[in-house]
Steps between C-alpha positions, in 0.01 A plus 500: 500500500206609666279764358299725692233442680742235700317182539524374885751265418864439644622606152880553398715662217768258524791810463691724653631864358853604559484870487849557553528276198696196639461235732531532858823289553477231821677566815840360341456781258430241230280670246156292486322476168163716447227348575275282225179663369216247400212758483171277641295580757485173689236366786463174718264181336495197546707274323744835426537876427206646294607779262285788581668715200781531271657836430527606125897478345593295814679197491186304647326601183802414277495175608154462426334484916146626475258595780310162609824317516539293784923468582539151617888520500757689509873417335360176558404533856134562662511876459361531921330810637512863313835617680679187487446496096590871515818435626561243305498721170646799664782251625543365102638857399433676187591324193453176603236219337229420804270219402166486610201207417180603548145359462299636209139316428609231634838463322804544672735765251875549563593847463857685504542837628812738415543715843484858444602777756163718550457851401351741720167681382373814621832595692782607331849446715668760568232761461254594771158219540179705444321647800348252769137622490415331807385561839657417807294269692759427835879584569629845568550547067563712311385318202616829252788352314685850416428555880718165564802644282833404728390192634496154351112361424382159438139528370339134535173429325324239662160340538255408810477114255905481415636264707908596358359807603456465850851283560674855353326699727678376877845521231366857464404589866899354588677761217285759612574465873906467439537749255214771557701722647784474235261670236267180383095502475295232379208554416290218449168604201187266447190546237308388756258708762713664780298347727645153380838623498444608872382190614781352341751690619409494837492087467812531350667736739620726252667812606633655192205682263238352309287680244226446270460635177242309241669622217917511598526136380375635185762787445749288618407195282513275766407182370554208704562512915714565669677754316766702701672865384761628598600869510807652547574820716521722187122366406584251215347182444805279567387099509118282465476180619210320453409232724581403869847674529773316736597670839877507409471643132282766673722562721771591297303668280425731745816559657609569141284760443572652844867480489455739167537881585177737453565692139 
């Protein structure tokens, strides 16, 4: 994982957190597995996938990856672009044995990783997330969490330099439009300037809020991008995903979360 400062990288966490502590099933109502955990923060190079960084007790480290590694394949495969490997160990599941080669000094080393399920840090599900600590830089707001009790929020932290990060965000603008007057805000909260997250947002088109706040990352132990959380009408943290977030699974997140009465 990323730590802070965030390096202008298209970095990813490679998990997802259930807060509701199972698996969203698929449409057929077939439960689907959680997804796998490696714990590297990954970025384009030629030839591969650089490691960036390896978090400490993850199964990345287990299995003996070590910042400087370039992944040159993947369960055998080229490993491809940052979101195509991330799906590729999300899709594997927890529990399950993904094989990576990389090249170290000029060796290549075959290493065997034992999917985990990630654990959130910083947020505790089921409790209230700590206060934003941010200021709104465009969309009508608030940006007060306790001020936001009843509705649904999605709080995406994102990055002028994350390219997962802007594919979320027109996923974002669509939830936000369809279900804005149902009692969901999204509010979308960058480290950077808010003059960068204005010029972004107007490129963008966004119309749901953005904020900046140099230190919420921080307090939130954000530590790769995108990371998404989601808070229920009563004000508990109630899911994390980290990394680029699919429009169906967000969708029925969200309707989830709506369909719940207000406590």
């Amino acid at each position: 994982m990323i730590r802070r400062p965030l390096r202008p990288i298209a970095a990813f966490a490679l998990a997802l957190l259930i807060a509701a502590g199972a698996a969203h099933g698929d449409p057929g109502g077939t439960p689907a597995a959680p997804a796998g955990y490696l714990g590297a923060t990954i970025a384009p190079t030629r030839g591969g996938l650089r490691v960036e960084g390896v978090e400490g007790a993850s199964p990345a480290e287990r299995a003996g990856l070590r910042a400087g590694d370039v992944i040159v394949l993947a369960q055998g495969l080229p490993p491809g672009d940052p979101a195509t490997f991330t799906g590729s160990v999300r899709a594997a599941g927890v529990g399950a044995t993904y094989n990576v080669t990389v090249l170290r000094r000029g060796r290549r080393v075959p290493l065997h990783a034992t999917l985990a399920e990630a654990v959130a840090r910083g947020l505790t599900r089921g409790a209230p997330p700590p206060p934003l600590g941010a200021s709104l830089v465009m969309g009508a707001g608030p940006i007060d969490l306790p001020a936001l009790r009843g509705r649904v929020v999605l709080v995406d932290f994102w990055a002028s330099w994350c390219g997962p990060c802007r594919a979320m965000m027109p996923v974002l603008n669509r939830l936000s439009q369809r279900f804005g007057a149902q009692g969901l805000t999204v509010i979308g909260v960058t480290d950077e300037s808010a003059a960068i997250a204005r010029r972004v947002g107007m490129q963008m088109g966004i119309r749901y809020t953005l904020a900046s706040g140099a230190s919420t990352g921080t307090r939130y132990n954000v530590q790769s991008l995108p990371t998404l959380v989601a808070i229920d009408r009563g004000g508990r943290v109630r899911e994390i995903a980290v990394g680029f977030e699919g429009p169906a699974r967000l969708e029925a997140l969200v309707a989830r979360l709506l369909a719940e009465p207000t406590p």
